[in-house]
C-alpha positions in Angstrom: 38.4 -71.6 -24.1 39.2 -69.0 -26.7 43.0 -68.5 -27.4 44.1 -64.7 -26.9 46.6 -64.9 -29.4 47.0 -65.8 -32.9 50.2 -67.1 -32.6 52.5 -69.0 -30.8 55.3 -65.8 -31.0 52.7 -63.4 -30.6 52.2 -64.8 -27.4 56.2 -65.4 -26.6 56.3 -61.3 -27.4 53.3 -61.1 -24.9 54.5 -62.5 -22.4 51.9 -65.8 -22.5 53.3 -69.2 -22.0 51.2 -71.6 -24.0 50.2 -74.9 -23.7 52.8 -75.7 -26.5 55.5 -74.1 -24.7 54.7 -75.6 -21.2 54.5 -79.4 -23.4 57.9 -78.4 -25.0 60.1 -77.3 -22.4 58.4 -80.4 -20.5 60.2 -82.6 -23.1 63.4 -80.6 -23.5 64.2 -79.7 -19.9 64.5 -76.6 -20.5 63.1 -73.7 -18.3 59.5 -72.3 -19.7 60.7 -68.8 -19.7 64.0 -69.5 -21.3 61.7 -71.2 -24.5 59.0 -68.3 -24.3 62.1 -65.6 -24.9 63.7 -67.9 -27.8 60.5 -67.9 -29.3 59.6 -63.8 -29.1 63.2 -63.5 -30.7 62.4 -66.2 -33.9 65.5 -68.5 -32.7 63.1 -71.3 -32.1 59.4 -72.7 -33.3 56.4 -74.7 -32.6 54.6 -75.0 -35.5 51.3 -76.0 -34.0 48.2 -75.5 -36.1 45.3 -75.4 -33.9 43.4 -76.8 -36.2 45.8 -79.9 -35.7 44.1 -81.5 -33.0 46.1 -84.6 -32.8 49.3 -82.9 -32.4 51.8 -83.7 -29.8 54.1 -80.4 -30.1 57.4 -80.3 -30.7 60.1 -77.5 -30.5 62.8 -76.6 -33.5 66.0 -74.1 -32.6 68.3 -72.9 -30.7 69.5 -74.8 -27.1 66.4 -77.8 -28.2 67.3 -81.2 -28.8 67.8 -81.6 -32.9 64.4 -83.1 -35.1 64.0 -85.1 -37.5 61.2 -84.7 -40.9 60.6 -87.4 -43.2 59.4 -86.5 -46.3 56.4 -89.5 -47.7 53.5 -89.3 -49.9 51.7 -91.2 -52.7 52.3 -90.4 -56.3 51.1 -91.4 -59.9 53.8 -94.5 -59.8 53.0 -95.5 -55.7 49.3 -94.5 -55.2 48.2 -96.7 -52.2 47.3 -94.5 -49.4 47.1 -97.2 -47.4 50.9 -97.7 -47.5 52.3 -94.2 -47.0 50.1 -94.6 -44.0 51.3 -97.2 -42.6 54.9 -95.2 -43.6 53.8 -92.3 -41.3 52.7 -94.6 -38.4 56.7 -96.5 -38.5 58.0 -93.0 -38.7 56.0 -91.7 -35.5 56.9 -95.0 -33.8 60.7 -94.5 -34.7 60.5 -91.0 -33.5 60.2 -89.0 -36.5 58.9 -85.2 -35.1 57.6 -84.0 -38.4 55.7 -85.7 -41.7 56.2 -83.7 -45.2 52.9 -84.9 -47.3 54.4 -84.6 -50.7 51.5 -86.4 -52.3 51.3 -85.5 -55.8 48.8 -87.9 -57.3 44.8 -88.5 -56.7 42.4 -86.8 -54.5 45.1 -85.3 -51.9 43.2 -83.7 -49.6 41.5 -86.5 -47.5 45.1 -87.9 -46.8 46.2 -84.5 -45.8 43.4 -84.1 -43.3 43.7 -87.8 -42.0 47.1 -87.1 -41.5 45.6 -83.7 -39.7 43.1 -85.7 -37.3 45.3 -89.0 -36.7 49.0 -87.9 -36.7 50.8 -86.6 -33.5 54.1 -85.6 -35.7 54.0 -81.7 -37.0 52.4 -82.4 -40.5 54.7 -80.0 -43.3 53.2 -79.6 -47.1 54.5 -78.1 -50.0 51.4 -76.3 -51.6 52.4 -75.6 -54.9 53.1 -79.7 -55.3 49.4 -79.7 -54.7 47.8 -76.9 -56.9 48.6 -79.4 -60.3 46.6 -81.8 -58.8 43.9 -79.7 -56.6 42.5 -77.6 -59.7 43.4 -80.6 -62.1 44.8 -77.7 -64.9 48.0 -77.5 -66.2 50.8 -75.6 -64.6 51.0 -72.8 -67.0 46.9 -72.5 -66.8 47.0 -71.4 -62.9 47.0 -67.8 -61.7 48.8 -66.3 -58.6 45.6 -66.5 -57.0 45.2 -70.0 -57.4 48.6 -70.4 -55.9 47.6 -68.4 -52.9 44.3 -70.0 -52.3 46.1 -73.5 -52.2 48.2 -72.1 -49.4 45.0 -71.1 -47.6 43.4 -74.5 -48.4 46.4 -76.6 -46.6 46.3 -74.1 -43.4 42.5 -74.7 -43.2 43.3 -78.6 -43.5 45.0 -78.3 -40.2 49.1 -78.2 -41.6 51.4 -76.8 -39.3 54.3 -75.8 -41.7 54.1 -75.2 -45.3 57.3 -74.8 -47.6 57.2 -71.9 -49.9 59.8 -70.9 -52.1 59.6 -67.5 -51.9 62.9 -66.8 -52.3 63.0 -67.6 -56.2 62.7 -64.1 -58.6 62.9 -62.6 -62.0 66.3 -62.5 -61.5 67.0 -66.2 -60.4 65.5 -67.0 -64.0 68.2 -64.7 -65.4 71.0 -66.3 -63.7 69.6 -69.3 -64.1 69.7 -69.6 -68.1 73.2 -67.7 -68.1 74.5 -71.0 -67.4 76.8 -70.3 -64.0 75.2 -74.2 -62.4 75.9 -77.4 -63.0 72.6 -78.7 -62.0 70.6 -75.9 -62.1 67.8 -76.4 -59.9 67.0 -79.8 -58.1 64.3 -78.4 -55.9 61.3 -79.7 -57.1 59.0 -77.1 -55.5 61.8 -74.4 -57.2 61.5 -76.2 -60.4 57.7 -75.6 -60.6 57.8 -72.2 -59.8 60.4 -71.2 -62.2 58.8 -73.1 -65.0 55.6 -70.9 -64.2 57.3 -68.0 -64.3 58.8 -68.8 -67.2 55.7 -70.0 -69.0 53.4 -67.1 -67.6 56.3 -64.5 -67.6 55.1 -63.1 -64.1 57.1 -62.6 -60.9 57.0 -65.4 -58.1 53.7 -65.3 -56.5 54.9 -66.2 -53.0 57.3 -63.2 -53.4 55.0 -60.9 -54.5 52.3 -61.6 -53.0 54.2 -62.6 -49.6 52.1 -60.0 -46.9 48.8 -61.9 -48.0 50.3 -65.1 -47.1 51.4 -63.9 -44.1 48.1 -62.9 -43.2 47.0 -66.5 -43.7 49.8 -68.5 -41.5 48.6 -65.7 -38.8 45.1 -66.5 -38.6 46.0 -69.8 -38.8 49.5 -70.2 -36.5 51.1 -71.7 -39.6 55.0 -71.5 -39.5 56.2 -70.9 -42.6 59.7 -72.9 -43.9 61.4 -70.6 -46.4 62.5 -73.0 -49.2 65.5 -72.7 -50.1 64.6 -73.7 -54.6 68.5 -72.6 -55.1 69.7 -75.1 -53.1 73.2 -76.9 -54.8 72.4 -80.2 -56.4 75.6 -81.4 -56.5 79.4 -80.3 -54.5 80.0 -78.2 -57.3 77.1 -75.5 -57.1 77.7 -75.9 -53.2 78.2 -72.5 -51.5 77.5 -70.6 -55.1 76.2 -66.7 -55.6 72.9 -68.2 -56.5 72.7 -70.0 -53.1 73.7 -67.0 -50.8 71.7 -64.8 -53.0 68.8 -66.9 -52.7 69.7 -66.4 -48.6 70.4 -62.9 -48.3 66.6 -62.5 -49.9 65.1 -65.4 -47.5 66.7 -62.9 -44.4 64.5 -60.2 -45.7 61.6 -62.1 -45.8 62.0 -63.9 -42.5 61.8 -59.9 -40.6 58.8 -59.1 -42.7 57.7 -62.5 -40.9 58.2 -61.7 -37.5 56.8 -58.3 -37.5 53.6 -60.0 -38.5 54.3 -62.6 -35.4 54.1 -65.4 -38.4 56.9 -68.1 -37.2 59.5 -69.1 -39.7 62.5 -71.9 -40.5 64.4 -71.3 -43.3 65.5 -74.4 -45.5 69.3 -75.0 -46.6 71.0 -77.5 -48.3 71.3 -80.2 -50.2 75.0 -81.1 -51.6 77.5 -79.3 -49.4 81.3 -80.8 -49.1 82.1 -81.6 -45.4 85.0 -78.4 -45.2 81.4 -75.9 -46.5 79.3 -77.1 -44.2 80.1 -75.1 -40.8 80.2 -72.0 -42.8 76.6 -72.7 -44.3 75.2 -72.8 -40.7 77.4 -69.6 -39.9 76.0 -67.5 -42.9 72.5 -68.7 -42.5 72.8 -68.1 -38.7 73.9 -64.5 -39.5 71.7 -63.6 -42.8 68.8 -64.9 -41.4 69.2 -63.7 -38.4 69.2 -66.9 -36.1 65.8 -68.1 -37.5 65.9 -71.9 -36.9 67.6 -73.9 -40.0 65.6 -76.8 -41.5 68.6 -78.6 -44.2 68.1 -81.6 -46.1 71.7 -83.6 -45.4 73.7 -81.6 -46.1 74.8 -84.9 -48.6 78.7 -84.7 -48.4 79.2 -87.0 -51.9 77.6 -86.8 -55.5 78.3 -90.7 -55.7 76.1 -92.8 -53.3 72.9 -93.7 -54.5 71.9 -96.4 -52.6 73.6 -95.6 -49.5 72.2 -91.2 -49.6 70.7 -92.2 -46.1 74.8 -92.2 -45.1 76.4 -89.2 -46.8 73.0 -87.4 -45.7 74.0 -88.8 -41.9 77.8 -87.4 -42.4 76.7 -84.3 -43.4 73.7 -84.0 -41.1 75.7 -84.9 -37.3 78.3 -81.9 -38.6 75.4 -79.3 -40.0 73.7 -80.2 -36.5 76.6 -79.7 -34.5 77.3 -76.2 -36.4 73.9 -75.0 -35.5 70.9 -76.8 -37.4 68.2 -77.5 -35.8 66.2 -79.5 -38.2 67.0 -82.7 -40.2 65.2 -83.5 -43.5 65.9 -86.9 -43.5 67.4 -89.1 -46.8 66.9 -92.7 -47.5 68.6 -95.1 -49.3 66.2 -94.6 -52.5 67.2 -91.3 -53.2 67.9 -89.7 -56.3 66.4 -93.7 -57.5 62.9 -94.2 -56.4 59.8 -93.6 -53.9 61.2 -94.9 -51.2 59.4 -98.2 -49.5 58.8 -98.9 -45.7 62.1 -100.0 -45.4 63.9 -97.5 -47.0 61.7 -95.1 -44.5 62.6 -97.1 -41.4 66.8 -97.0 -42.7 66.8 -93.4 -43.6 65.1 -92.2 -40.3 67.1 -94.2 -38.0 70.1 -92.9 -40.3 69.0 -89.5 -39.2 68.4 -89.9 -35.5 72.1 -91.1 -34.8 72.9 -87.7 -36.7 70.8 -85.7 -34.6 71.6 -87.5 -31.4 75.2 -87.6 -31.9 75.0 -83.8 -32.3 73.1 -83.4 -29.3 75.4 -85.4 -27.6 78.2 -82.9 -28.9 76.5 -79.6 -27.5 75.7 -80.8 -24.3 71.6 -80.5 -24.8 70.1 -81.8 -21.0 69.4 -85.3 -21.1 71.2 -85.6 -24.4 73.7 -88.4 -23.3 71.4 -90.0 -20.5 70.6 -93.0 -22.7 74.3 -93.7 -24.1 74.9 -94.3 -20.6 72.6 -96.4 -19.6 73.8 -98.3 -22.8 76.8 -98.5 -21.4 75.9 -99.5 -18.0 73.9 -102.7 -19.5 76.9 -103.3 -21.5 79.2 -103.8 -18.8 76.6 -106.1 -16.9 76.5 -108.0 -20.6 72.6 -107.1 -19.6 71.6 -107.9 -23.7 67.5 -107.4 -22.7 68.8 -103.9 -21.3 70.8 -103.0 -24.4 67.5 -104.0 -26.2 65.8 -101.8 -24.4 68.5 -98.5 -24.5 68.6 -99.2 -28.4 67.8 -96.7 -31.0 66.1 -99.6 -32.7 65.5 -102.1 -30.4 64.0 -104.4 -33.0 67.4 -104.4 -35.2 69.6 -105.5 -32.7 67.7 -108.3 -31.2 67.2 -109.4 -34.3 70.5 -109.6 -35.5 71.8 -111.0 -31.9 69.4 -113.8 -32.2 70.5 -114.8 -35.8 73.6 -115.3 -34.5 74.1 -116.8 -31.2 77.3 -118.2 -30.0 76.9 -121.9 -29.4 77.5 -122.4 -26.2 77.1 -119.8 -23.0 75.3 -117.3 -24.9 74.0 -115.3 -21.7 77.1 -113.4 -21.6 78.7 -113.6 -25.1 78.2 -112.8 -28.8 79.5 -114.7 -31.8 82.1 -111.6 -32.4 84.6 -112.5 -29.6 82.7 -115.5 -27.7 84.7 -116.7 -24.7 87.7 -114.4 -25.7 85.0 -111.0 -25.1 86.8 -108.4 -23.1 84.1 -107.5 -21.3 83.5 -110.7 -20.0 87.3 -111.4 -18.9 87.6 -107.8 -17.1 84.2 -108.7 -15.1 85.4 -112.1 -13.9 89.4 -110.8 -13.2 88.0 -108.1 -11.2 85.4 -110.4 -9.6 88.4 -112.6 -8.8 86.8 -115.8 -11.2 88.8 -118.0 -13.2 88.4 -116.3 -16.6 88.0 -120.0 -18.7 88.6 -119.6 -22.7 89.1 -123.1 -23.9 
């Protein structure tokens, strides 16, 4: 049956619940008509490209329970396609909403269209990663057309989010090379563009050429993610005039967005101090007009490599509590290497307890429902049940069954053994002789 709409907000502004939004508020118990009317005003997505026919769809914004991304790919140093799927299977199976292919290496398009046919997660790509590698010229060799026919490209692969940094101008350059930032830019899609502009001498052509792109996510129901290429690298560029200026100009663009009924998330940061990050989500919130914020972290220390996937959590549970809706998650390779399946598996699950405990914080239906039955089994000392409540059901049986208790091990651990309060308040108040020695 032919769809009367071209996108999933043109039909919110119609008046048409989809099958997206019927799947959706399904999921987030959350009344269909409540989602339809957050979605005709731009405060929440599903990016759903019907072209992805694999897709199980999720929901990102306001009053919905907070996602998760993870960012994988093969590049010139990790090239085995083989592996980064199997990376995108463990992240579906730990609950991961969204994949980013970040692939930068090889033939990338059969990978992005596997993902496409196979994978039930949202599938995000970052076009200008790809244009390098899909027209195998240098950077300084391509054309704004090329750029824009790369974009095209990934929605006719069947992507159902693309991050453009359209924010990025003339005038970034400027204040770039003045020298205001101590790490310039660390976006690596902001980094690319920059250097063509430098190298070509030509304005941003995402910015400029921003209604044609428009025209493309429309045909195709692509939601576009605003990237945010200003975002701080480090706590000292946190919060800076580049950042907000960056915003102010991603607010613009995000109403020339919805009058073409083109869905949009705008991107934030990066490295925020913890006392910054409630006021990012209120600026963003208000610049941007309530358009659903995507943030990677927000990392709350410069001085963690090897444990990012923690300072990212820190900063992600307090950006989600202030109004994020979208968590880019961080891994304990970052800012080191690609990270491997079990850096994937850490920093997701990292993320999740962000996102949950966030949930849990605003009250979201259903958020707490499985902290309590957590606790229930807990108080039974029911260990299969805590298996099963588990965030990661795998990790704690594993680490109970290392190390078992020696003797009665049906209603203890190796922490506390026969001293375990749980176990004494259940037998006082059953009336048992509570035996220690």
């Amino acid at each position: 049956m032919e769809r009367m709409y071209s996108t999933q907000m043109e039909a919110a502004r119609r008046g048409i619940i989809t099958p997206e939004m019927k799947a959706v508020a399904a999921k987030e118990r959350i009344d269909e008509e409540k989602l339809r009317a957050l979605i005709s005003e731009g405060k929440a997505v599903i990016p759903a490209n019907p072209l992805h026919r694999s897709l199980d769809p999720n929901g990102i914004g306001r009053d919905l329970w907070t996602k998760i991304n993870v960012n994988l790919g093969v590049s010139r140093d990790c090239k085995d396609y083989d592996i980064e799927m199997q990376k995108v299977m463990s992240a579906v199976d730990l609950g991961a909403e969204a994949i980013m292919d970040l692939s930068s290496h090889g033939n990338t398009q059969p990978f992005r269209q596997k993902l496409c046919r196979e994978c039930p997660a949202m599938i995000g790509t970052v076009p200008v990663y790809d244009a390098v590698i899909h027209y195998q010229r240098d950077l300084g060799t391509l054309t704004a057309r090329d750029l824009i026919d790369v974009v095209r490209l990934h929605a006719e692969d069947g992507v159902d989010f693309v991050t453009l940094h359209c924010g990025l101008t003339r005038k970034t350059i400027d204040q770039i090379r003045s020298g205001q930032r101590k790490m310039n830019l660390v976006s690596r899609g902001g980094s690319l563009i920059f250097a063509w502009m430098s190298m070509t001498g030509e304005e941003n052509p995402f910015y400029e050429y921003f209604d044609e792109i428009l025209d493309i996510c429309r045909e195709h129901d692509v939601t576009i993610s605003l990237g945010d290429a200003c975002r701080p690298g480090c706590l000292a560029d946190a919060t800076d005039g580049v950042q907000i200026e960056e915003l102010i100009r991603l607010g613009e663009l995000t109403e020339r967005a919805w009058k073409k009924d083109v869905q949009v998330m705008i991107e934030g940061p990066g490295h925020v101090p913890m006392d910054q990050i409630a006021a990012n989500m209120k600026v963003e919130e208000t610049i941007c007009h309530g358009a659903p914020f995507y943030v990677l972290g927000p990392l709350v220390t410069d001085i963690a490599p090897g444990y990012d996937h923690i300072t990212a959590a820190i900063g992600g549970a307090i950006a989600a509590y202030n109004g994020a809706s979208f968590l880019c998650y961080v891994t304990p390779a970052e800012h080191l290497a690609l990270p491997d399946v079990d850096d994937v598996h850490e920093g997701i699950i990292a993320s999740k307890i962000a996102a949950h405990a966030a949930d849990i914080a605003k009250h979201l239906p259903g958020a707490r429902e499985q902290d309590d039955l957590m606790a229930e089994a807990r108080r039974k000392l029911d260990w299969e049940e805590q298996f099963r409540h588990a965030m990661d059901p795998e990790r704690a049986k594993a680490v109970r069954d290392a190390r078992l208790p020696e003797d009665d091990h049906s209603d203890t651990c190796s922490m506390c053994g026969k001293f375990c309060a749980v176990r004494s308040i259940n037998k006082a108040l059953a009336g048992e002789t509570i035996d220690i020695l």
